[in-house]
C-alpha positions in Angstrom: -1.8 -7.9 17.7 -2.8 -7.0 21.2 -3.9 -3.4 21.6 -2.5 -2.8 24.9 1.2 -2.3 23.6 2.9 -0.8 26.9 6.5 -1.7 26.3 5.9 0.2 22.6 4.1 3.0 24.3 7.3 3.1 26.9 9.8 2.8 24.3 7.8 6.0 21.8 8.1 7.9 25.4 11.9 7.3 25.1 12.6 8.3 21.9 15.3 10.1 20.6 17.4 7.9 23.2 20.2 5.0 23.1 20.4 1.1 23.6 23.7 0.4 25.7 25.4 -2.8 24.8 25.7 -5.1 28.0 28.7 -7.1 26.3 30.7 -4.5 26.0 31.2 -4.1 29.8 33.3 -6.2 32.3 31.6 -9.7 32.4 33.3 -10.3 35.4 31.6 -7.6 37.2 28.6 -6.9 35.4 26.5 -6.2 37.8 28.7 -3.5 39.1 29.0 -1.7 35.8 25.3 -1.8 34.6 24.6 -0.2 38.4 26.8 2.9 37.2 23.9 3.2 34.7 21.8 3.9 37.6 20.4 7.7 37.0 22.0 8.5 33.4 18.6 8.1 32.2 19.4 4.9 30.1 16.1 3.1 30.0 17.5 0.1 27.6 20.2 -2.7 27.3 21.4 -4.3 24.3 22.6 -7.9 24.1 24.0 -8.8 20.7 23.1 -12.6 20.4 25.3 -14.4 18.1 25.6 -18.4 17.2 29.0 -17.8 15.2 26.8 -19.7 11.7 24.8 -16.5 10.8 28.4 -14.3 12.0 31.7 -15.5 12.9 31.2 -14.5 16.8 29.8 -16.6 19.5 28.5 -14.6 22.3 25.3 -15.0 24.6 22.4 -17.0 24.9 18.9 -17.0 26.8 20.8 -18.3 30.1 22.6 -15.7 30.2 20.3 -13.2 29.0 17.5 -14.2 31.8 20.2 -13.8 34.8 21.3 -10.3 33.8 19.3 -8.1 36.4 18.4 -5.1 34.2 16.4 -3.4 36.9 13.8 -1.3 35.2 15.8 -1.2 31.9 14.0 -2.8 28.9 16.3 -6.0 27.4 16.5 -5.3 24.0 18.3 -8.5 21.9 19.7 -8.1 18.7 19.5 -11.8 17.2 22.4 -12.8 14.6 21.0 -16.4 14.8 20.9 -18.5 11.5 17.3 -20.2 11.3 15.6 -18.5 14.4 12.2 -19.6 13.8 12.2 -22.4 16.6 14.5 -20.6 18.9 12.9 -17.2 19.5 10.5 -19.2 22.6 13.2 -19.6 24.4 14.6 -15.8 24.0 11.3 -14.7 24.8 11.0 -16.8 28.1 14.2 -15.1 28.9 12.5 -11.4 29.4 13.2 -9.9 26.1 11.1 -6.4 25.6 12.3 -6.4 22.4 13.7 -8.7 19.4 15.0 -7.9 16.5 15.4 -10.6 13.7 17.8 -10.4 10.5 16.0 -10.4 7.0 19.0 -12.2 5.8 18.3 -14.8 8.6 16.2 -17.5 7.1 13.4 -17.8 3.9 10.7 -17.8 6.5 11.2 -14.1 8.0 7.5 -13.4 8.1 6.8 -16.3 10.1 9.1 -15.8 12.3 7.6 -12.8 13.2 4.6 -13.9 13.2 5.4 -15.9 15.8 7.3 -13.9 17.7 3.9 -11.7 18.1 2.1 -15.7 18.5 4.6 -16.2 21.5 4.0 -12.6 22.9 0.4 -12.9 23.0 0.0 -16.0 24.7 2.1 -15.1 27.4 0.4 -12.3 28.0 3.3 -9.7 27.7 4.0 -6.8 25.1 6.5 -7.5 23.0 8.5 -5.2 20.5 9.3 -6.9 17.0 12.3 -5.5 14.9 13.6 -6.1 11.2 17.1 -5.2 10.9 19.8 -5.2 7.7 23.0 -6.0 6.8 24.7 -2.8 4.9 24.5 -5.1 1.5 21.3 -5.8 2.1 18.8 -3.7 -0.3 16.3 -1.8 1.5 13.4 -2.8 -0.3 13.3 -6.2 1.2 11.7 -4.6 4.3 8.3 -4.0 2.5 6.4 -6.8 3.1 7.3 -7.2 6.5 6.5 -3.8 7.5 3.1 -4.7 8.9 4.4 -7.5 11.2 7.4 -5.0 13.1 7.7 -2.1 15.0 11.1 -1.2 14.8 13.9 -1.4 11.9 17.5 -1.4 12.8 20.0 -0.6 9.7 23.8 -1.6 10.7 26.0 0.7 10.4 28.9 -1.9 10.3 29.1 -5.8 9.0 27.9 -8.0 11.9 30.3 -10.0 13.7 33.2 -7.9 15.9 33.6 -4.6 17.4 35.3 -1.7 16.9 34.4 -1.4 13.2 34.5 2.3 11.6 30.5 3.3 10.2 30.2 2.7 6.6 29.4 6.5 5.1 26.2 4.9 3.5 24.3 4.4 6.6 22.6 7.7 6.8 21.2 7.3 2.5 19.9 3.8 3.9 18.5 5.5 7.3 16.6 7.9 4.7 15.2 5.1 2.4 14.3 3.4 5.4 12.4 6.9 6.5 10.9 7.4 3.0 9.9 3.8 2.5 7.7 3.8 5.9 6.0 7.4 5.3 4.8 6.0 2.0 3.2 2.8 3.8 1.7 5.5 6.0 3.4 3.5 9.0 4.6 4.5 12.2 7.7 2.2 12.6 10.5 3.3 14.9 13.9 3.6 13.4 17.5 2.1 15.1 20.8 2.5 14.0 23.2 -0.2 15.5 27.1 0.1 14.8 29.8 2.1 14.7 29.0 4.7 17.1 31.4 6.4 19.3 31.8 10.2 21.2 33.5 11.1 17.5 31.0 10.5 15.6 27.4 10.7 18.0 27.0 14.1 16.8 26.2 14.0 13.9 24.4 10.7 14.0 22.4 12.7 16.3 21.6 15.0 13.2 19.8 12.1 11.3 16.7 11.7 13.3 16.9 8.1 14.5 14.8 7.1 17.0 17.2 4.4 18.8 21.0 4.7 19.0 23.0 1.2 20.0 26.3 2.1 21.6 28.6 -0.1 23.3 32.5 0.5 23.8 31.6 4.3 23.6 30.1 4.0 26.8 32.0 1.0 28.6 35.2 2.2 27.5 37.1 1.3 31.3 37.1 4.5 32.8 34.1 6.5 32.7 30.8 5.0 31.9 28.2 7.0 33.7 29.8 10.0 32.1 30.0 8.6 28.8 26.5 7.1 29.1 25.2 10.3 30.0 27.0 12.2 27.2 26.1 9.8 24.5 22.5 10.4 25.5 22.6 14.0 26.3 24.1 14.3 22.4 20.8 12.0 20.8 18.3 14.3 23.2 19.9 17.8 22.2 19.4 16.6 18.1 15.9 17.3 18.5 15.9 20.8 20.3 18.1 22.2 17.1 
């Protein structure tokens, strides 16, 4: 792994913050509504990448993921893919800062990985790796693919369609999660992704994540640099208590 790691060092500086999900705004003027982003202090974008094989949605590719102009934002995908392995290049070559992978995706998770930090390194770029789970999927699968990612996302809802409620067992998973990379002495970021709204940001605050993803909380058609700002002003204010 390269030792120069700015886009990890950038995201650490971030943290407690939020992801903002791009597809959850007005496609048809996208531009527009990522600019009211423009001094809310969100530093990342979320695009959740699905094939409609490993869930039943469709959504974005790499075309469309390399024309978004995200300014100085980081693009942060969230890959529901079946068999990603040979397709990650191509996400890569589309300006991801960071990729997250499923570890219900495909047998060969590790590699994947792998060479995901392969395709990083010979372009010359930093690239941040994430693991993340589907709520029936036990935590203890994450442990011997600890040392190949920075970053572990735990859903907090099925993948596949919005406006899900978050399944109660979220924050004993977030815990394990916690527990499992203290005792491998690691120093692995941890996201929560789904099911977050102004109802309930509060007390997900309270549980110490270091990345919130939020979508239709914040692009809810009518105020989303007020709603961007209060979503991140309620992660920031967690750690002051």
């Amino acid at each position: 792994m390269m030792a120069d790691r700015p886009t990890l060092d950038r995201l650490k500086a971030q943290v407690p913050t939020i992801s903002v999900g791009v597809l959850t705004a007005d496609p048809m003027c996208l531009g527009d509504e990522l600019a009211l982003l423009d001094g809310t202090g969100v530093e990342i974008l979320h695009f959740d990448v699905m094939d409609g094989c490993f869930c039943p949605m469709t959504t974005v590719g790499p075309f469309f993921i390399k024309s978004v102009r995200a300014g100085e934002c980081l693009k942060d995908l969230h890959l529901m893919i079946a068999q990603p392995l040979d397709k990650v290049g191509a996400y890569v070559a589309a300006g991801a800062d960071i990729i997250t992978v499923h570890v219900e995706q495909h047998e060969h998770v590790h590699r994947t990985l792998q060479s995901l930090r392969g395709l990083a390194e010979a372009a010359g770029r930093d690239l941040v790796r994430g693991i993340a789970l589907n709520p029936g999927t036990p935590v203890e699968t994450l442990e011997p693919l600890l040392e190949e990612v920075d970053m572990v996302t735990i859903l907090g809802v099925n993948p596949g369609w919005g406006g899900q409620s978050l399944i109660p067992s979220t924050l004993r998973r977030l815990t394990q999660v916690r527990e499992l990379v203290e005792k491998r002495g690691g120093s692995v970021l941890i996201c929560v992704d789904g099911g977050i709204t102004r109802q309930n940001i509060a007390e997900v605050a309270t549980w110490g994540a270091d990345l919130v993803v939020t979508g239709s909380a914040v692009f809810d058609g009518k105020a989303p640099r007020e709603n961007a700002r209060f979503m991140l002003n309620a992660i920031r204010s967690s750690c002051k208590e």
